[in-house]
C-alpha positions in Angstrom: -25.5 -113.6 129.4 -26.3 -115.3 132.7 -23.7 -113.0 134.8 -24.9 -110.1 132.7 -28.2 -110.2 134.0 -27.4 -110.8 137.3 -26.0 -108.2 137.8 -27.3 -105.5 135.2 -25.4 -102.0 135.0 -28.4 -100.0 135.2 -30.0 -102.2 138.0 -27.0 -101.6 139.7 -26.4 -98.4 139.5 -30.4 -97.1 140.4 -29.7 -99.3 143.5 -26.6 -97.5 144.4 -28.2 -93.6 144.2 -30.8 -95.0 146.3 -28.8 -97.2 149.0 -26.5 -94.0 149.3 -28.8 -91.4 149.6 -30.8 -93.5 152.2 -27.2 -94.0 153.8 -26.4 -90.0 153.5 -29.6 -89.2 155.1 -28.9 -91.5 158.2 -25.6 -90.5 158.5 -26.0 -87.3 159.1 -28.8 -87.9 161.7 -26.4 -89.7 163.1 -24.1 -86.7 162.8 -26.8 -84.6 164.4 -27.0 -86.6 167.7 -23.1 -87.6 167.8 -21.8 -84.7 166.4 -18.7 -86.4 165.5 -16.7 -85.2 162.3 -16.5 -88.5 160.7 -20.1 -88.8 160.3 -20.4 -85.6 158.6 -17.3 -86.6 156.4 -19.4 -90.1 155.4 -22.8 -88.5 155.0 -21.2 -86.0 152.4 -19.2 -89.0 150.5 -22.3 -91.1 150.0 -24.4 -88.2 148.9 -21.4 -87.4 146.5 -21.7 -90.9 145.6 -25.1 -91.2 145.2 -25.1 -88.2 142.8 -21.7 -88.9 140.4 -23.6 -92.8 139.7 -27.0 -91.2 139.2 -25.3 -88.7 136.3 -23.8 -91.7 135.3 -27.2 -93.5 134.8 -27.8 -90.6 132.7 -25.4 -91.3 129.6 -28.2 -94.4 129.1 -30.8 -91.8 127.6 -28.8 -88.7 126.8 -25.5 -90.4 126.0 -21.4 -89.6 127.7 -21.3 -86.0 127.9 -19.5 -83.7 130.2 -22.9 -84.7 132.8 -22.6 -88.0 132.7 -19.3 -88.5 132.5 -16.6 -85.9 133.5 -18.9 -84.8 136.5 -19.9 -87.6 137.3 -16.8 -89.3 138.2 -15.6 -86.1 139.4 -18.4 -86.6 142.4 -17.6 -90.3 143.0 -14.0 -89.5 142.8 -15.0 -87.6 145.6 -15.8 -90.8 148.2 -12.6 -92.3 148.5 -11.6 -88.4 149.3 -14.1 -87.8 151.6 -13.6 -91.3 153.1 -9.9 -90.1 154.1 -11.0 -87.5 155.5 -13.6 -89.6 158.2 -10.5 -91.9 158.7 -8.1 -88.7 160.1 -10.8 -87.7 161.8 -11.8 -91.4 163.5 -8.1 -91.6 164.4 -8.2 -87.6 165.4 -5.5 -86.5 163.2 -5.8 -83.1 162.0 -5.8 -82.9 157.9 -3.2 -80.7 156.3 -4.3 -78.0 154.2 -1.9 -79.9 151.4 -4.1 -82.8 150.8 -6.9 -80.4 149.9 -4.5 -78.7 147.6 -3.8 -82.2 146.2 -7.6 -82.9 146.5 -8.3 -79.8 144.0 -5.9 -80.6 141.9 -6.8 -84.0 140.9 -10.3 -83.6 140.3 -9.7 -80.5 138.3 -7.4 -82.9 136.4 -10.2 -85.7 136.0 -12.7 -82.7 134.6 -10.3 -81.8 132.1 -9.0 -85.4 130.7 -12.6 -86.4 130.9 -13.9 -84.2 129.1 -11.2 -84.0 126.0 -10.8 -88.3 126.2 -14.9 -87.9 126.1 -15.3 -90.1 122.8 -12.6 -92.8 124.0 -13.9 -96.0 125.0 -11.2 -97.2 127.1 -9.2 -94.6 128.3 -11.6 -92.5 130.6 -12.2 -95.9 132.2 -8.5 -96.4 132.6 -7.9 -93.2 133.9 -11.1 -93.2 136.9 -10.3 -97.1 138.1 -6.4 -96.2 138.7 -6.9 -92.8 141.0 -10.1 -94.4 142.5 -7.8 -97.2 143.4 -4.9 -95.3 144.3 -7.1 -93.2 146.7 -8.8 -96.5 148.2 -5.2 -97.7 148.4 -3.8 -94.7 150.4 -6.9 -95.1 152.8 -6.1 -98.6 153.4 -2.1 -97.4 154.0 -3.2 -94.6 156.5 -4.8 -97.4 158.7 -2.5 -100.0 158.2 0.3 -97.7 159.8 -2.1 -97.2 162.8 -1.6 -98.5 166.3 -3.1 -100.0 168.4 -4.7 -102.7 165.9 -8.3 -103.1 166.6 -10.2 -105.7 164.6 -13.3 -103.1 163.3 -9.6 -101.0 161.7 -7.9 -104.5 159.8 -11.4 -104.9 158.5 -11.6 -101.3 157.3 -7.8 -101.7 156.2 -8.2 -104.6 154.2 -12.0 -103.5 152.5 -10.2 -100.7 151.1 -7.0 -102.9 150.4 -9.1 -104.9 148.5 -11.4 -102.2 146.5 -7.6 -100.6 145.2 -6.9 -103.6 143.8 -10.4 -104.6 142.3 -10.6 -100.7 140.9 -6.6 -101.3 139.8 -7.1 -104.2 138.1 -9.9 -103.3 136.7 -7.7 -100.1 134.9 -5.1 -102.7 133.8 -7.2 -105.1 132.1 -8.8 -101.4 130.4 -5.1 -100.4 129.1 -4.4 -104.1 127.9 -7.5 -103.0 125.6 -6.3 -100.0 125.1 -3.1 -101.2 123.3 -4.8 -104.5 121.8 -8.5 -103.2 120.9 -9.8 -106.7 119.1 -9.5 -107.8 123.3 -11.8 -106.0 124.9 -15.2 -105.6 123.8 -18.0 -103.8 124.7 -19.5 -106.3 126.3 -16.4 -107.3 128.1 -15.9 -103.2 129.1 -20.1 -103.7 130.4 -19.0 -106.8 132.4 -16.0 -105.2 134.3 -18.0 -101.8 135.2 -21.1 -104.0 136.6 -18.1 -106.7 138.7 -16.4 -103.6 139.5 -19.2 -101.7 141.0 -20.9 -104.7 142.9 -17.7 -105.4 144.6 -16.9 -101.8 145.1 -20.7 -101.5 146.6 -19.9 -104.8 149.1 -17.0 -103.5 150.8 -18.0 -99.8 150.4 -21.1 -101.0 152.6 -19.1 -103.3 154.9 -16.8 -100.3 156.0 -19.4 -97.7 156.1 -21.0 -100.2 159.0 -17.8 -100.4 160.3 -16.9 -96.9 161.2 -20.3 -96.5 163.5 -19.3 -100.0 165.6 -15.9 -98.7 165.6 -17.0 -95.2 167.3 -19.2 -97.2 169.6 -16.2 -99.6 171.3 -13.8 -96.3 171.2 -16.9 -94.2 173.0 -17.2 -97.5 174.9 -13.2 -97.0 176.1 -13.5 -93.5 177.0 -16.3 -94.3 179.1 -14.4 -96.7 180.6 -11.4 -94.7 181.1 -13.8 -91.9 182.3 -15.5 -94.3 184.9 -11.8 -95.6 186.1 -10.9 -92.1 187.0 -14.2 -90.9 188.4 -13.4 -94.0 190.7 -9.7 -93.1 191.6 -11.5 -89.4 192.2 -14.3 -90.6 194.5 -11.4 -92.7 196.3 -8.3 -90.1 196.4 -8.5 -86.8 199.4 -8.7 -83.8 197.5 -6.3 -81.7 199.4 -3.4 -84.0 200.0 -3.9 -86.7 196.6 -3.5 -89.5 199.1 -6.3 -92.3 199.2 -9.5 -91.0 201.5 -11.7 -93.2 204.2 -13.7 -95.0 200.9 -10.8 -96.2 199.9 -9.5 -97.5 203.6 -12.9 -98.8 203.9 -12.6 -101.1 200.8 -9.2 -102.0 201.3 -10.2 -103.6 204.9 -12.9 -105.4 203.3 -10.5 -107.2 200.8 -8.2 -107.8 203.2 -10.2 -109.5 205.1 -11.6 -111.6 202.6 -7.7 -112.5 201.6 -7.2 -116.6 201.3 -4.8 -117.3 202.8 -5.0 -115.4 205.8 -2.4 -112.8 206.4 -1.5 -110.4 209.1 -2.5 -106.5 208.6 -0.8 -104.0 210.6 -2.5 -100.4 210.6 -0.8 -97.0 211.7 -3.0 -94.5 212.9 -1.7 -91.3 213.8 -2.6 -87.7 214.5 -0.4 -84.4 214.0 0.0 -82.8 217.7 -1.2 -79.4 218.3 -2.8 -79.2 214.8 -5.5 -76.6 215.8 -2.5 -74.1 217.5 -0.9 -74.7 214.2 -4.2 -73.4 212.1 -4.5 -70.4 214.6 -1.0 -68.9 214.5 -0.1 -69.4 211.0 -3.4 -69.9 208.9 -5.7 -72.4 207.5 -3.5 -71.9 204.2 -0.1 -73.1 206.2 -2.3 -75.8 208.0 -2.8 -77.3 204.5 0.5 -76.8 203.3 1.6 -78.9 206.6 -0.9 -81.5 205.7 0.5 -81.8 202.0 3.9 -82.5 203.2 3.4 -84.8 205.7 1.5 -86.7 203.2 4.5 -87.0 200.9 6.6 -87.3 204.0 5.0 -90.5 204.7 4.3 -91.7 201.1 8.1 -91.7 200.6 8.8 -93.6 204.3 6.7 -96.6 203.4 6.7 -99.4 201.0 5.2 -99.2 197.8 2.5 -102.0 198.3 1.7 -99.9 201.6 -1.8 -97.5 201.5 -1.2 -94.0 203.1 -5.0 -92.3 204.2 -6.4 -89.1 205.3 -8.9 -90.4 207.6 -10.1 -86.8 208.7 -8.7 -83.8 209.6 -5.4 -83.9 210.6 -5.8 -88.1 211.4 -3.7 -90.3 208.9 -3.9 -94.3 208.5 -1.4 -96.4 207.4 -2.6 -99.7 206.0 0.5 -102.5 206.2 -0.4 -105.8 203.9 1.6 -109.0 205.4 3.1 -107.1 208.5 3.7 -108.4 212.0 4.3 -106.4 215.1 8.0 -105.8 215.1 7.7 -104.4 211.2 4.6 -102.1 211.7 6.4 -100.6 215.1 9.9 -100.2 213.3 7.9 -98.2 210.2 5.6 -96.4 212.7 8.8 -95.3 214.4 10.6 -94.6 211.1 7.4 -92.1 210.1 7.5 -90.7 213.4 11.1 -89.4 213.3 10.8 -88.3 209.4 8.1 -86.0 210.1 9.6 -84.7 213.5 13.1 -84.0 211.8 11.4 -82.3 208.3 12.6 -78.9 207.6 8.8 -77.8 207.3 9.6 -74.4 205.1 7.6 -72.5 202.0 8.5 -69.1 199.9 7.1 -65.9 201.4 5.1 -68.0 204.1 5.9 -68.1 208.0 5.5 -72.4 209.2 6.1 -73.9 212.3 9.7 -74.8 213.0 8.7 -78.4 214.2 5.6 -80.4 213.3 4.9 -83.9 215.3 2.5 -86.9 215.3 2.0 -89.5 217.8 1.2 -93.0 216.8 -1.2 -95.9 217.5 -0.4 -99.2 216.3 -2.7 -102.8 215.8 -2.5 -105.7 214.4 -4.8 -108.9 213.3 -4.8 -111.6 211.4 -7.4 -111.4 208.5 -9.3 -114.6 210.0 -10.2 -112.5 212.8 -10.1 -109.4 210.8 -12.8 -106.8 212.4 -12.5 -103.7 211.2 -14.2 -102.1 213.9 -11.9 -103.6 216.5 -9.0 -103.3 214.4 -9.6 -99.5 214.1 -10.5 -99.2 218.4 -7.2 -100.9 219.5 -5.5 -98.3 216.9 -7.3 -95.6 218.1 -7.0 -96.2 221.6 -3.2 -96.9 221.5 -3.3 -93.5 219.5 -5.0 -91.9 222.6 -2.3 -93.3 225.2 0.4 -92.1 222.9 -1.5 -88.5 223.3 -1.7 -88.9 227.1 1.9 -89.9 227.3 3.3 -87.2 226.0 2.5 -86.9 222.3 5.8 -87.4 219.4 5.9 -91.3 220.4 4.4 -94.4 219.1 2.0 -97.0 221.5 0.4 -100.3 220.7 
């Protein structure tokens, strides 16, 4: 008597329409702002919910009719439906016009054996707990197949785990009385719907909280995927793909603040006659020139190296861990790549020969000033100009 008053049927069940219908409400405020799919998919299930258990709470003043039971379970029968649905659409998988078919077909099927099993004590029972549980069951399988594994989606996973086997067992212990009627009672058949529903109620609750947190962390994600590329935008030139003078900027800073020191070499280099090259041919084969010699030198240096467009037609070359001898031997390397490339594009005149002439520096990160570092590579840049152009100088 003690556990039937604890948890009273009708107690119960006023609390559900209530809770649910509160829940509906703010779920689909929440759908208004978020506009998400799931949301609207939840709000409907607990409204359907709320209003198959409040027909239920009919049949204790008008009795089990076709109301209060047949359409009744027909709309709670409809959660665990709905609740699939929010799932596909949490995980963004499109749902298949099948499942409604099967959808359709099931709950015209639970109208009709309702309603001619109407004046069976056990069997309507029976038949609700095992498709309730096997639809809480194939929600449970849907995410338990999904990768990655996130905590909020095991939680979710196992609450619906556990409901198909609560609702499961529940139809079992029904059909046991089924076949041996001096078992179950009515009091015994009161007991299991009031366990049944309170546990159903707990983790119904627990994974209706979940699905909000888990849209949070995956909005959380995409924001954080969306602020990683916004960053590799902000630090990549536009024209050629290759870093820009942000990105130079902050990779001299951590290099200097490298423990323990290291050397850093930087090429800095200049395409010769880069303005006769836009006025013969065209800004449009100036850029194409500028995209290939990007990749030209991209593909001559190593793949720790950072290849900029410092302006215009001026590129840097930041060499990590790189002494004199190397930086000269890839300065030279770059040199000869570009003045040997075949420059050449469909239906589009280009200059047979493209060079670059080269200024080289070197410091140690102790001593790292960037300001310097960048003067001695610009002025060994202008004596490679004043040479002759197409060479390298230091």
């Amino acid at each position: 008597m003690e556990f039937q008053s604890f948890i009273d049927p009708k107690t119960l069940i006023l609390f559900t329409v209530f809770s649910y219908i509160l829940k509906g409400i703010l779920l689909k405020l929440a759908f208004n702002i978020r506009h998400k799919l799931f949301l609207k998919y939840l709000s409907l299930a607990s409204f359907s919910f709320a209003l198959g258990w409040l027909l239920f709470f009919l049949r204790f003043f008008i009795g089990i009719n076709i109301l209060s039971l047949s359409i009744a379970n027909v709309f709670i029968l409809l959660f665990p439906m709905l609740l699939i649905c929010s799932i596909y659409s949490i995980k963004e998988e499109s749902i298949t016009p099948l499942y409604f078919k099967v959808n359709c077909f099931v709950l015209s099927l639970t109208f009709v054996v309702l309603t001619t099993k109407m004046n069976d004590q056990l069997l309507p029972g029976f038949y609700t707990s095992i498709f309730n549980g096997l639809y809480y069951g194939y929600a449970g399988f849907i995410l338990l197949n999904h990768h990655p594994k996130k905590l909020v989606l095991s939680i979710i996973t196992t609450l619906n785990l556990f409901i198909s086997l609560i609702l499961i067992l529940r139809g079992c212990i029904l059909m046991i009385g089924y076949l041996y009627p001096d078992i179950i009672t009515a009091n015994v058949i009161s007991i299991l719907l009031s366990f049944t529903l309170f546990f159903n109620l707990f983790c119904i609750d627990a994974q209706i909280l979940c699905f909000p947190i888990l849209d949070f962390i995956k909005t959380q994600g995409e924001l954080e995927e969306v602020n990683i590329k916004l960053n590799e935008i902000s630090q990549k030139d536009e024209l050629t793909g290759i870093f820009n003078r942000r990105a130079f900027t902050e990779k001299l800073e951590q290099e200097k603040n490298k423990n323990p020191p290291t050397l850093l070499a930087i090429i800095l280099f200049d395409l010769d006659y880069f303005k006769q090259i836009n006025d013969q041919f065209g800004h449009d084969v100036g850029d194409l020139v500028l995209i290939q010699v990007a990749k030209i030198v991209q593909q001559g240096v190593r793949s720790h190296d950072m290849v900029v467009r410092y302006g215009g037609e001026e590129f840097v070359v930041v060499l990590s861990n790189t002494d004199w001898t190397e930086a000269l031997a890839i300065a030279e390397k770059l040199r000869i790549a570009i003045a040997t490339f075949p420059f050449s594009q469909e239906n589009m005149t280009l200059p047979e020969q493209v060079t670059a002439s080269f200024g080289v520096a070197v410091a140690s990160s102790t001593n790292l000033s960037i300001d310097n570092l960048l003067k001695q590579a610009d002025l060994a840049l202008y004596r490679a100009k004043q040479q002759g152009r197409n060479q390298v100088c230091t």
